[in-house]
VEXKOLRO-31401 format. One line per 5 residues: number of its first residue (from 1); for each residue x, y, z of N, C-alpha, C. Coordinates in nm, 2 decimals. Example, Ala and Ser with C-alpha at 12.3 -4.5 7.8 and 13.67 -1.06 7.14 Angstrom:
BEGIN
1	1.32 -0.57 0.78 1.23 -0.45 0.78 1.32 -0.33 0.78  1.28 -0.22 0.71 1.37 -0.11 0.71 1.29 0.00 0.79
***
This chain:
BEGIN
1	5.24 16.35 -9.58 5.36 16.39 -9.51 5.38 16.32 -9.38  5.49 16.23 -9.36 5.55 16.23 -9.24 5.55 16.29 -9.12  5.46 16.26 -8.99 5.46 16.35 -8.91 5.49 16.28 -8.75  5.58 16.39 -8.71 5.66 16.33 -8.56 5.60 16.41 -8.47  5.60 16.24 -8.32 5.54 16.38 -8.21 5.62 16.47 -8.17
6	5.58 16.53 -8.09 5.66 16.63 -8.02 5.66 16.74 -8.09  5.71 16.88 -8.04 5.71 16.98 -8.10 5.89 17.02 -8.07  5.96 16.99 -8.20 6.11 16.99 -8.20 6.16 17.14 -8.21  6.29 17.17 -8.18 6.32 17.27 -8.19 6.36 17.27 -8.35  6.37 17.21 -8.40 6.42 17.16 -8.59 6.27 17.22 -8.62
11	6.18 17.25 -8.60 6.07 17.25 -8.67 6.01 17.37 -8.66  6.14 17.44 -8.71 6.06 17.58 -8.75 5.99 17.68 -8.63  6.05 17.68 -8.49 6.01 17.71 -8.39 5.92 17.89 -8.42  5.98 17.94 -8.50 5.95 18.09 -8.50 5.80 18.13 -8.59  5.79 17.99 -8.70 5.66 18.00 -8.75 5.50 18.00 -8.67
16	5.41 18.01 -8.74 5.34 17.99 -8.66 5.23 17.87 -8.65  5.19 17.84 -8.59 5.15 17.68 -8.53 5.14 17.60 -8.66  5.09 17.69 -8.77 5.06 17.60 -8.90 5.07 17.70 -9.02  5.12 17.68 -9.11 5.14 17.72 -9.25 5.14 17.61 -9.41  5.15 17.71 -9.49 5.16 17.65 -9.62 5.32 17.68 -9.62
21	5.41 17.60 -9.67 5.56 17.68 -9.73 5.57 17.55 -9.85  5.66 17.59 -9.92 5.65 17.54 -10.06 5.83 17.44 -10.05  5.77 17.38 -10.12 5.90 17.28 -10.10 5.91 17.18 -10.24  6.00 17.17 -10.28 6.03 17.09 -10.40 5.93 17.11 -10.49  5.83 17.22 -10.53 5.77 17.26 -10.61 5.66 17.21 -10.53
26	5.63 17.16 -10.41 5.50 17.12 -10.35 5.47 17.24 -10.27  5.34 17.18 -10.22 5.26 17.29 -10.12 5.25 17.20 -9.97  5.35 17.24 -9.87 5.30 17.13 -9.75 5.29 17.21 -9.65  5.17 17.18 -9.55 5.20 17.21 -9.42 5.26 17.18 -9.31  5.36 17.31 -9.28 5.44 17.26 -9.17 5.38 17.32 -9.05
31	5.43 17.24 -8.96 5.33 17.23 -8.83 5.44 17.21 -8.73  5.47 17.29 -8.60 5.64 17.20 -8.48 5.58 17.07 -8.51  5.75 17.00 -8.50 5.70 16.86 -8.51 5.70 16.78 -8.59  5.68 16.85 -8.71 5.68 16.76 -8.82 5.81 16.74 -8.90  5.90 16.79 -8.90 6.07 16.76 -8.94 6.14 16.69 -8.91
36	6.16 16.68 -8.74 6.23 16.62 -8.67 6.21 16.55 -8.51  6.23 16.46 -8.50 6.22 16.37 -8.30 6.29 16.36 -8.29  6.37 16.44 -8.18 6.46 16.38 -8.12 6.48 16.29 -8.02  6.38 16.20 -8.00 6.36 16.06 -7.98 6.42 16.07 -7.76  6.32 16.19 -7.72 6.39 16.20 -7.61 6.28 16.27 -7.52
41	6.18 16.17 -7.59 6.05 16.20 -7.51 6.01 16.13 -7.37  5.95 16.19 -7.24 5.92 16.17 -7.13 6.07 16.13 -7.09  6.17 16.17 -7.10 6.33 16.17 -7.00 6.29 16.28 -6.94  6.37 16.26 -6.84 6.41 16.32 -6.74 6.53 16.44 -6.71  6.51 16.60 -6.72 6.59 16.65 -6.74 6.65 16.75 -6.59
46	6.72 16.76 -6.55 6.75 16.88 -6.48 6.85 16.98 -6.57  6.78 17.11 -6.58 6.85 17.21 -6.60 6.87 17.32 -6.54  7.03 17.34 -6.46 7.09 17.43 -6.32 7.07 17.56 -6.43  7.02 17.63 -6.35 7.02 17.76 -6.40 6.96 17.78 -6.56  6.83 17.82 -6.53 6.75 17.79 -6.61 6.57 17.86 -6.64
51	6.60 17.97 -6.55 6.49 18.08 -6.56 6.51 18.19 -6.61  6.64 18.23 -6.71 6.64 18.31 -6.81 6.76 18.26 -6.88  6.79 18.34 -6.99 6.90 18.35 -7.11 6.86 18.20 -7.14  7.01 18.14 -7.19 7.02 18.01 -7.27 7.01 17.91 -7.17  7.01 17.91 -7.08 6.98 17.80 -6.97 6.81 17.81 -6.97
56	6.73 17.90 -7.01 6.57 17.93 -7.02 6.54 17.85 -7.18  6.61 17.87 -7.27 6.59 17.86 -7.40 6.63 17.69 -7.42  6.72 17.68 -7.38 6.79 17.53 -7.37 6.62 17.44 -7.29  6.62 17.47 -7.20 6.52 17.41 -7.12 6.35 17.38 -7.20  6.35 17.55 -7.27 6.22 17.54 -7.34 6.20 17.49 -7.47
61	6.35 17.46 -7.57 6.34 17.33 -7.61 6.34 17.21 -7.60  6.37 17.18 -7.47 6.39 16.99 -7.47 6.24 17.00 -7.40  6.13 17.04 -7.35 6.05 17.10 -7.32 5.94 17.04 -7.48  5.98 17.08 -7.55 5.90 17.13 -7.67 5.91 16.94 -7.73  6.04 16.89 -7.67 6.06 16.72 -7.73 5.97 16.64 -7.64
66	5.92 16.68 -7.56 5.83 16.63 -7.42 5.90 16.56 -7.29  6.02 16.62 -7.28 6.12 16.61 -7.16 6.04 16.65 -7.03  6.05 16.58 -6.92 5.99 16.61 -6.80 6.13 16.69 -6.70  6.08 16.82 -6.68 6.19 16.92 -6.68 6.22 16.95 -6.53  6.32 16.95 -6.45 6.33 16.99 -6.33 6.46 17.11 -6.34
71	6.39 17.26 -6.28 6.45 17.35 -6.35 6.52 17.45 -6.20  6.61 17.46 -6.23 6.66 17.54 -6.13 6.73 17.68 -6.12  6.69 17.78 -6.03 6.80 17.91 -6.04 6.76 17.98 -5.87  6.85 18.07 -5.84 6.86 18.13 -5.71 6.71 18.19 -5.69  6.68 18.31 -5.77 6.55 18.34 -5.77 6.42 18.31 -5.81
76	6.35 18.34 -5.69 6.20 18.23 -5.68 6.11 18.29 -5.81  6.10 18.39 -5.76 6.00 18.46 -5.86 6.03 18.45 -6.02  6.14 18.47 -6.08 6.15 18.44 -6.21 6.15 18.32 -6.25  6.22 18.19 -6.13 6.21 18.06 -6.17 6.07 18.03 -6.21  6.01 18.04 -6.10 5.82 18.02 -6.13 5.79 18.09 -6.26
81	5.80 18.20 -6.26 5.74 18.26 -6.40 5.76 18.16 -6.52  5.90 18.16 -6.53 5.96 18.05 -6.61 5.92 17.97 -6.62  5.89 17.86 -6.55 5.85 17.70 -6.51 5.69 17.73 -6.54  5.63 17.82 -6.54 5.49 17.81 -6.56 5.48 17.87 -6.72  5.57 17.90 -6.78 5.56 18.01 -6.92 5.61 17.90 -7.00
86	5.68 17.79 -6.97 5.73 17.64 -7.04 5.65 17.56 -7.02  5.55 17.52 -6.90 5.44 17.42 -6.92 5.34 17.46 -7.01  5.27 17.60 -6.96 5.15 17.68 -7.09 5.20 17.67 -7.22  5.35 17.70 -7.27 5.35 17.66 -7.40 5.39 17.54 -7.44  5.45 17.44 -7.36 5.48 17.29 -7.46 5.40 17.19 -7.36
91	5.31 17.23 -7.28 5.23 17.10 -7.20 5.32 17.01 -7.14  5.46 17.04 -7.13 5.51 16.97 -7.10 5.53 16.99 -6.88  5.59 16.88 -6.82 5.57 16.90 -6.68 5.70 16.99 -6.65  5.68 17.03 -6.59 5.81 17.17 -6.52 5.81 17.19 -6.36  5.93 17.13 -6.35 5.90 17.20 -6.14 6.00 17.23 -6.11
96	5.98 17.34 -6.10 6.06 17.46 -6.05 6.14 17.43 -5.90  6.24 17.45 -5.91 6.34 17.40 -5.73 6.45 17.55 -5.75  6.42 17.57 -5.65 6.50 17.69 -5.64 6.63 17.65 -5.51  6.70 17.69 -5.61 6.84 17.68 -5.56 6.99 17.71 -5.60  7.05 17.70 -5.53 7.19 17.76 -5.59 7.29 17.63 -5.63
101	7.35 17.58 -5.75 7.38 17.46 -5.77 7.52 17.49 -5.71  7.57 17.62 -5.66 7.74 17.65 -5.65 7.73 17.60 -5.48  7.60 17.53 -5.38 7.63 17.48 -5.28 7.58 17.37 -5.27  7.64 17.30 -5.13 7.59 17.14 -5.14 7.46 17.15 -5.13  7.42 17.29 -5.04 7.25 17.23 -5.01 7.21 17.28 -5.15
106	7.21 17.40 -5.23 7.14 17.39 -5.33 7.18 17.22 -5.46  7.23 17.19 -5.45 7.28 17.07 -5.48 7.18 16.92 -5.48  7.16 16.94 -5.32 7.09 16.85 -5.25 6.94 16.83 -5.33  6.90 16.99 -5.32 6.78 16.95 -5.33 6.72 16.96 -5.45  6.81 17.02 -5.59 6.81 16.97 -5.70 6.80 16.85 -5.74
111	6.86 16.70 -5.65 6.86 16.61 -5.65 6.80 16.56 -5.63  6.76 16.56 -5.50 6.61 16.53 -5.43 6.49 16.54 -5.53  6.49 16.65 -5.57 6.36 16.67 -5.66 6.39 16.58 -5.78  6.50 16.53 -5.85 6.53 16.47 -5.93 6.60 16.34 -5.93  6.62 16.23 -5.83 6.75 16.15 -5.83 6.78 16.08 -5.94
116	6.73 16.04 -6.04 6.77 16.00 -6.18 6.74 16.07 -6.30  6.81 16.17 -6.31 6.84 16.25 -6.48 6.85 16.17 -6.58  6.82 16.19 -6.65 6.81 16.13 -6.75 6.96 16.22 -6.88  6.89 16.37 -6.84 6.97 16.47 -6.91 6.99 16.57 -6.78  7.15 16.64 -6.77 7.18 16.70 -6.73 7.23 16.86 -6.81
121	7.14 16.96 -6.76 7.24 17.08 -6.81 7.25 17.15 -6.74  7.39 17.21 -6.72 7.40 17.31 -6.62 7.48 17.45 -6.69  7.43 17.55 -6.62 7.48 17.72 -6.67 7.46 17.78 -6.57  7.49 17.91 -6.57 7.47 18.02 -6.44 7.49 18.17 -6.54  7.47 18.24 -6.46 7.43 18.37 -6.51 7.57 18.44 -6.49
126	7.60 18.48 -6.59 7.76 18.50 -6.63 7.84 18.57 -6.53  7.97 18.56 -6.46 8.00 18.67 -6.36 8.05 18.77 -6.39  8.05 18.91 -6.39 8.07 19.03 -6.41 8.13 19.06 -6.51  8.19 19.14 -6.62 8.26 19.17 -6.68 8.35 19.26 -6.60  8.46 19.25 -6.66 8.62 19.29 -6.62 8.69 19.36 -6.68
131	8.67 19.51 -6.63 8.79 19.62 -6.73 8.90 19.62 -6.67  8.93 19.52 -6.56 9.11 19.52 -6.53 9.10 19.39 -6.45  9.22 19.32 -6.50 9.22 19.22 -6.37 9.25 19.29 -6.24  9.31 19.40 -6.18 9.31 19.40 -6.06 9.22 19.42 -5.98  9.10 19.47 -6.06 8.96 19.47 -5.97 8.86 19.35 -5.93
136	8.98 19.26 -5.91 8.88 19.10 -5.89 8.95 19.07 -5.78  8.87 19.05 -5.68 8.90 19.04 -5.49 8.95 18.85 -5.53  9.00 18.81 -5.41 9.03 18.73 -5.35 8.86 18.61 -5.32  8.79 18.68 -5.30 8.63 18.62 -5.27 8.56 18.63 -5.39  8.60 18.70 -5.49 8.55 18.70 -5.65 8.61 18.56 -5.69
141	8.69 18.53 -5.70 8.77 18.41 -5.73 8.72 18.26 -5.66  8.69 18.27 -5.53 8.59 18.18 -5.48 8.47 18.15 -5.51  8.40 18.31 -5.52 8.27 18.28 -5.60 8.24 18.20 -5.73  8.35 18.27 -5.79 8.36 18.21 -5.95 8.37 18.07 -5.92  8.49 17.98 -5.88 8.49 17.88 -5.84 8.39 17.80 -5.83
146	8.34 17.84 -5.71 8.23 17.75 -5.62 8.09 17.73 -5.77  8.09 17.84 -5.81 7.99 17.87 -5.92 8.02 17.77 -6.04  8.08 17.79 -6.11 8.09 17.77 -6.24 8.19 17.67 -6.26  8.26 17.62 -6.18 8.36 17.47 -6.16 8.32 17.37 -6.10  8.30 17.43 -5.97 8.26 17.29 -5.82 8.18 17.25 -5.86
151	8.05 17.38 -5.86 7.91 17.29 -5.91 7.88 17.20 -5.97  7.89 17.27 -6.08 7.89 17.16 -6.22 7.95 17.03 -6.22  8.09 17.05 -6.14 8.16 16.90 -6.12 8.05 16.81 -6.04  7.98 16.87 -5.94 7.95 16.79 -5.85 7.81 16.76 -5.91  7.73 16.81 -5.94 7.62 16.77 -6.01 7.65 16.66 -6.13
156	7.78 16.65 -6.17 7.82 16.57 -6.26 7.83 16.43 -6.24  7.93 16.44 -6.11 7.96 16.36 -6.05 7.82 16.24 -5.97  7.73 16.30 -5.92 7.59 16.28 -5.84 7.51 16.21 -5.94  7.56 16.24 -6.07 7.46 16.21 -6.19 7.50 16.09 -6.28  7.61 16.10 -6.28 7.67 16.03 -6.41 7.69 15.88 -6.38
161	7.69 15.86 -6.28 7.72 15.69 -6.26 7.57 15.61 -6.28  7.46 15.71 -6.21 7.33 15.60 -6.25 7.32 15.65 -6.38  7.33 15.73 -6.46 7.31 15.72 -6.61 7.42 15.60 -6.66  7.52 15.57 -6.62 7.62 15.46 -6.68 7.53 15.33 -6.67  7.47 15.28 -6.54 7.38 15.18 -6.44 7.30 15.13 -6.57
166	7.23 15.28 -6.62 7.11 15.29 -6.72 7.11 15.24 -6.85  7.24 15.29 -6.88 7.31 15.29 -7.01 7.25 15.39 -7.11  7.23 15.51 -7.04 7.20 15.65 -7.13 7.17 15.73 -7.01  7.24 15.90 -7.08 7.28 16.02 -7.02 7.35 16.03 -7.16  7.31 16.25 -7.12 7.32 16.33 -7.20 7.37 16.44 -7.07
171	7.51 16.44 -7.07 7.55 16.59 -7.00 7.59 16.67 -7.09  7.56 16.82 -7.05 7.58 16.93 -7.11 7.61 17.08 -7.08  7.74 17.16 -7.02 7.77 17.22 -7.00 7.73 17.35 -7.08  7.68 17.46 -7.04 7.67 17.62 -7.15 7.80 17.67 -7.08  7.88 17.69 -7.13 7.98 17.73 -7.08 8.00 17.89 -7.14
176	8.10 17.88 -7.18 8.15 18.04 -7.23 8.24 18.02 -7.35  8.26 18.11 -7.47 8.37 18.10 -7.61 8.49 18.17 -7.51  8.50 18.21 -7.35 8.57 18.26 -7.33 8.67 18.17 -7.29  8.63 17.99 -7.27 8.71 17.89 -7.17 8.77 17.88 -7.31  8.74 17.90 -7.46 8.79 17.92 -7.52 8.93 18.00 -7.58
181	8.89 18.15 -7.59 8.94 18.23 -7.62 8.96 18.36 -7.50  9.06 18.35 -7.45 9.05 18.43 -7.31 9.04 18.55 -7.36  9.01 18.60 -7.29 9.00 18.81 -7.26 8.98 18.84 -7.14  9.05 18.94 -7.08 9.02 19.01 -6.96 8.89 19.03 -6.89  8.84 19.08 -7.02 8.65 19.12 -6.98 8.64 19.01 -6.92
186	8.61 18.86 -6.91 8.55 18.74 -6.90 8.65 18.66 -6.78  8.71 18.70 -6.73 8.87 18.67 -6.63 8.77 18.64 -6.56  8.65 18.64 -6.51 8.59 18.59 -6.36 8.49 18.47 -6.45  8.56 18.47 -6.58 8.42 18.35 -6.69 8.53 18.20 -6.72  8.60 18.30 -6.76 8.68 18.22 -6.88 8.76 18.08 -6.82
191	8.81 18.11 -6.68 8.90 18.00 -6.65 8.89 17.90 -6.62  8.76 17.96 -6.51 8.74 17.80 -6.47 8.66 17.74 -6.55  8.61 17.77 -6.63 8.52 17.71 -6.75 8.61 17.64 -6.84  8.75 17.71 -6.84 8.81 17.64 -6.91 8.87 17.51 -6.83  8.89 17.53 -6.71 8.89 17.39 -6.61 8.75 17.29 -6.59
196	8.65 17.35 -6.63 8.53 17.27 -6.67 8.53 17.16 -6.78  8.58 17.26 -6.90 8.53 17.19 -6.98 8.72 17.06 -7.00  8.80 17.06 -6.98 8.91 16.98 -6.96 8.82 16.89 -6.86  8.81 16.92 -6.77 8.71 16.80 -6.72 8.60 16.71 -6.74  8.54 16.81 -6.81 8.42 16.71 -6.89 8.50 16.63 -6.97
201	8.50 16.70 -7.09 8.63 16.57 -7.19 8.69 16.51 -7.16  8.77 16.53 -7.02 8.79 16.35 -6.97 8.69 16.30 -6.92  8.61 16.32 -6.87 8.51 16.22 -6.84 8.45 16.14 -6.98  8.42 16.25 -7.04 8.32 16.22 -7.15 8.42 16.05 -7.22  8.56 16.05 -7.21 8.57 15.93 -7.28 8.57 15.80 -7.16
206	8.55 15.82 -7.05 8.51 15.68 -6.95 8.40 15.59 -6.97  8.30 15.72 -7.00 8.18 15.66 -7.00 8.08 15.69 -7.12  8.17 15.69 -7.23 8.10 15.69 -7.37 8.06 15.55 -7.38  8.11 15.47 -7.37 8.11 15.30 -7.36 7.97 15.24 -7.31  7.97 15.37 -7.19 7.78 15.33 -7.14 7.67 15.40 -7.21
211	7.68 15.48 -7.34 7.65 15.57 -7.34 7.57 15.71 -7.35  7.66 15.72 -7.20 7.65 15.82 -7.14 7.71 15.97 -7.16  7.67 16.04 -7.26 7.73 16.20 -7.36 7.78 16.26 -7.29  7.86 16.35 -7.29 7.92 16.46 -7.21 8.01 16.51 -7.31  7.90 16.66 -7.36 7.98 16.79 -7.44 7.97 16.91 -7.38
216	8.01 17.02 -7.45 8.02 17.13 -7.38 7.98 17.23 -7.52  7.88 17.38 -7.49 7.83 17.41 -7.54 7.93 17.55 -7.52  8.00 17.64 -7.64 8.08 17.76 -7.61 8.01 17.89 -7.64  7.91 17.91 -7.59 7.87 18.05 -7.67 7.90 18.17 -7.65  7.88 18.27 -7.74 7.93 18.42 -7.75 7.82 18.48 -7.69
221	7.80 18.60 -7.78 7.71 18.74 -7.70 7.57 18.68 -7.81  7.50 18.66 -7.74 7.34 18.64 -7.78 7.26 18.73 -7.70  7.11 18.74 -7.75 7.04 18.83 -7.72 6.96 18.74 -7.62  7.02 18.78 -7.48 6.94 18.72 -7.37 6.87 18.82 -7.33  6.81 18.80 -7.18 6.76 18.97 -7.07 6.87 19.03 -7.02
226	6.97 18.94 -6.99 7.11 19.00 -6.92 7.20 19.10 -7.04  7.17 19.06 -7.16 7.24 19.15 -7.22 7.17 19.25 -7.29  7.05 19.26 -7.26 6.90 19.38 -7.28 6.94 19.48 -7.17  7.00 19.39 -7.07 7.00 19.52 -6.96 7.11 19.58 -6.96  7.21 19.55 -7.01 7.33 19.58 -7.04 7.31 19.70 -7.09
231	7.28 19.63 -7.22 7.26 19.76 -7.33 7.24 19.86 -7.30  7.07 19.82 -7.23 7.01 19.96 -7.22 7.03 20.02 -7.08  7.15 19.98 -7.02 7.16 20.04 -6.95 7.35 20.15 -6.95  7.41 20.09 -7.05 7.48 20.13 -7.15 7.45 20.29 -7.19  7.33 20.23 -7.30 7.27 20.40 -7.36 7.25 20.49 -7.28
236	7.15 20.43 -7.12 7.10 20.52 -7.08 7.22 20.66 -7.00  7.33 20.57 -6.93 7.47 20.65 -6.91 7.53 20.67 -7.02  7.54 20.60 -7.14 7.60 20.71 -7.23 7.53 20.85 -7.27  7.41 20.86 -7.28 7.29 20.87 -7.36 7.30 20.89 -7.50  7.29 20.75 -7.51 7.32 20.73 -7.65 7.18 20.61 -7.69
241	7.16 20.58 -7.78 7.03 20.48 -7.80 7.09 20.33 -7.81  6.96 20.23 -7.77 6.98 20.10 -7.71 7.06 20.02 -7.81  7.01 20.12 -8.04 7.06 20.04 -8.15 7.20 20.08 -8.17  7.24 20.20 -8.10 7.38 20.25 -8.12 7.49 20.15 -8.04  7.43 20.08 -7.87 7.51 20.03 -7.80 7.52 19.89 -7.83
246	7.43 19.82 -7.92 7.43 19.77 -7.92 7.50 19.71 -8.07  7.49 19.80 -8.17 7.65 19.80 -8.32 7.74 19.80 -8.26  7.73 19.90 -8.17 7.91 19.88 -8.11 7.95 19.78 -8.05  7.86 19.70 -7.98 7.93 19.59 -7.91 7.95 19.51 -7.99  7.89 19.48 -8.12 7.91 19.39 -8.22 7.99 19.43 -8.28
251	8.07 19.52 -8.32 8.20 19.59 -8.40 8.28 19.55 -8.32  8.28 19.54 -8.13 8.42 19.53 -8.09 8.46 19.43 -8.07  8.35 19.30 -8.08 8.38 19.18 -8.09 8.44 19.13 -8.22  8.36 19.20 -8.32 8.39 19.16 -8.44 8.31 19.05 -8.50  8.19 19.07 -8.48 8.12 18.96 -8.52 8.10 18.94 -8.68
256	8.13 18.84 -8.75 8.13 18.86 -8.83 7.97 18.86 -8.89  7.89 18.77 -8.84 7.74 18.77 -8.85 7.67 18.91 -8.83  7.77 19.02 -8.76 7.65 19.14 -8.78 7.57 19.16 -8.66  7.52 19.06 -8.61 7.41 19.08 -8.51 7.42 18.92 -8.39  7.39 18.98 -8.31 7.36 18.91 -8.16 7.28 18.81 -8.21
261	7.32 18.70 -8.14 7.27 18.53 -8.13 7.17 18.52 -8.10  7.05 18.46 -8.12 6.94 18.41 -8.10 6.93 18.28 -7.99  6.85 18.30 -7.90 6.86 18.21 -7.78 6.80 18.12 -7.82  6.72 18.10 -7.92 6.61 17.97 -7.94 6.72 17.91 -8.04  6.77 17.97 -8.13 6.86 17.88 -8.20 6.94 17.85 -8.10
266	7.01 17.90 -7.98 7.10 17.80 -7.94 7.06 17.62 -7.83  6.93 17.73 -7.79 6.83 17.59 -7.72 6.87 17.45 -7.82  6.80 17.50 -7.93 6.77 17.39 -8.03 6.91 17.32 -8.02  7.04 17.37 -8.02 7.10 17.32 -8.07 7.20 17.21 -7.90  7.12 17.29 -7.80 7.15 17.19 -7.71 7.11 17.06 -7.69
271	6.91 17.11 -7.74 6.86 17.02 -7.74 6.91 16.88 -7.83  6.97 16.91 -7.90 7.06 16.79 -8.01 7.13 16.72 -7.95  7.25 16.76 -7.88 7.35 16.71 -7.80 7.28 16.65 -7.71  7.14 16.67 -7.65 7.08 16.59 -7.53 6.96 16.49 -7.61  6.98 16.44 -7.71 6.93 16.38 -7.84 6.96 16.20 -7.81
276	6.89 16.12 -7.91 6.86 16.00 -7.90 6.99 16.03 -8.01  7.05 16.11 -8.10 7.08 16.11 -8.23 7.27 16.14 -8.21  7.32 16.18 -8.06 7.44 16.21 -7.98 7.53 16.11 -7.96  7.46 16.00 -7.99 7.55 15.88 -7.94 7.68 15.89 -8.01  7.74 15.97 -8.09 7.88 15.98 -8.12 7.93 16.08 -8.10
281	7.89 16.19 -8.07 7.92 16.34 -8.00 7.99 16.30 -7.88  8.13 16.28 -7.89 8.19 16.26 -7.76 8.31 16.37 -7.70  8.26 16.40 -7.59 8.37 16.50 -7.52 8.42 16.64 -7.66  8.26 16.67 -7.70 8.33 16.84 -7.79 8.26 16.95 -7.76  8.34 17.07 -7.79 8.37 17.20 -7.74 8.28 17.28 -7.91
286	8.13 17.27 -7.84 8.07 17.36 -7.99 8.05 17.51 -7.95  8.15 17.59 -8.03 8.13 17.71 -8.03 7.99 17.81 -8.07  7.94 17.86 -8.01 7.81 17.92 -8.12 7.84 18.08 -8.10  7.89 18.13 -8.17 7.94 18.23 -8.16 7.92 18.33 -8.25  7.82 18.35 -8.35 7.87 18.43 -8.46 7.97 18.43 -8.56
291	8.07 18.33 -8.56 8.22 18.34 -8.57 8.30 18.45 -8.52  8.29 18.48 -8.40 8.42 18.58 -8.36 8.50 18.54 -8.32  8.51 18.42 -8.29 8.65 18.35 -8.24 8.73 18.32 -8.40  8.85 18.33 -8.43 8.89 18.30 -8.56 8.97 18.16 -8.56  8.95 18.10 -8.57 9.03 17.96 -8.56 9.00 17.82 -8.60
296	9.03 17.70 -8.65 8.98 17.59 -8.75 8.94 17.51 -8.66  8.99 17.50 -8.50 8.98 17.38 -8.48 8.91 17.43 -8.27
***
């Protein structure tokens, strides 16, 4: 059997380190690693926001490809947890920079710790849900902004010309199904993300020529900590249980899958787009949603 280094997110991440599974009437052992390389070992990654949910999962698979990881989020304490819970499991290097990517200094010193990316991913921890638009200030709308638009542009911007120089880069936005598909709830998510990712897709066709990737990642309701705490904090004011609050949220979206997203599947699936294998992935909007969004294109 065929075996690749690295420990891929393709390779069966949930098994355990070694098995028998049966395949074409054979008996083989699968082991991470042995299915797939994504051919994107020892690059250079910064990923903004990235000490929990899919910006943690995203990180801890390209991690697992042997990506040398420079990881960033506002708080110290979880970042480090993080950054040390991704080196113990993929041996891979991890340094933690704490910062906020929605200002120039947090900006700065993301950079500093990193001046040549190889791969860029950036995300942030979602802003509030919204049971009316008129409960969203004037300084809500800045925040959102500075967060989840400016940043990301500028980090883009800081990044993407020495990857052209290089002739390889992998940018990749986590955005929201909501720059997508608007709803109220998401009004402090949805817009400027959807001014994100219009942005990215123009870029993404300048500098495909070097290339240099730029997609955007749309995901729905997955089972992060942010939406553990939701839940259960849901039941505890309803008093109702964490499995009840958590059917319902999936009935009102309408998921057709039944159940909440899995964060390791969606890592893996960033980790692709930030792949030796992307070189034609130009300027697209992958929804990972469950299918709750209903639409072909």
């Amino acid at each position: 059997m065929r075996s690749f280094p690295g420990n891929s997110p393709f390779s069966l991440m949930k098994l355990p380190p070694a098995r028998l599974e049966k395949y074409d009437g054979r008996l083989l052992t699968i082991a991470p690693g042995d299915l797939m390389d994504l051919r994107i070992r020892n690059r250079r990654a910064i990923i903004a926001g990235a000490s929990a949910g899919l910006g943690y999962s995203s990180a801890m698979a390209l991690a697992r490809e042997g990506v040398t990881l420079f990881i960033s989020a506002r708080g110290e304490e979880r970042l480090r947890n993080a950054a040390e819970t991704i080196a113990r499991e993929t041996n891979a290097s991890v340094t933690p920079v704490v910062a906020d990517h929605g200002t120039r200094e947090g900006r700065r010193a993301l950079l500093m710790a990193c001046s040549e990316p190889d791969i860029l991913v950036i995300t942030c921890s979602p802003p509030r849900a919204i049971e009316d638009f008129r409960e969203i200030s004037e300084e809500d709308w800045y925040g959102s902004v500075a967060t989840t638009l400016v940043g990301p542009i500028e980090l883009i911007k800081a990044a993407v010309d020495g990857m052209a120089e290089r002739r390889w880069g992998r940018i990749v936005n986590i955005a929201t199904g909501a720059a997508k598909h608007p709803t109220e709830l998401r009004l402090l998510s949805g817009p400027t993300r959807s001014a994100l990712v219009n942005y990215t897709v123009a870029l993404s066709k300048r500098f495909a020529k070097d290339n240099v990737i730029l997609n955007n990642l749309l995901p729905g309701l997955h089972m992060t900590p942010g939406l553990e705490k939701m839940l259960s904090d849901r039941a505890e004011r309803n008093g109702s249980s964490y499995a009840f609050e958590e059917k319902r949220l999936i009935e009102f979206f309408g998921m057709p899958t039944k159940r909440l997203g899995d964060p390791n599947d969606f890592g893996a699936f960033c980790a692709l787009l930030c792949s030796d294998y992307a070189n034609s992935i130009v300027g697209q909007n992958l929804v990972i949603d469950g299918g709750t969004i209903h639409g072909m294109f």
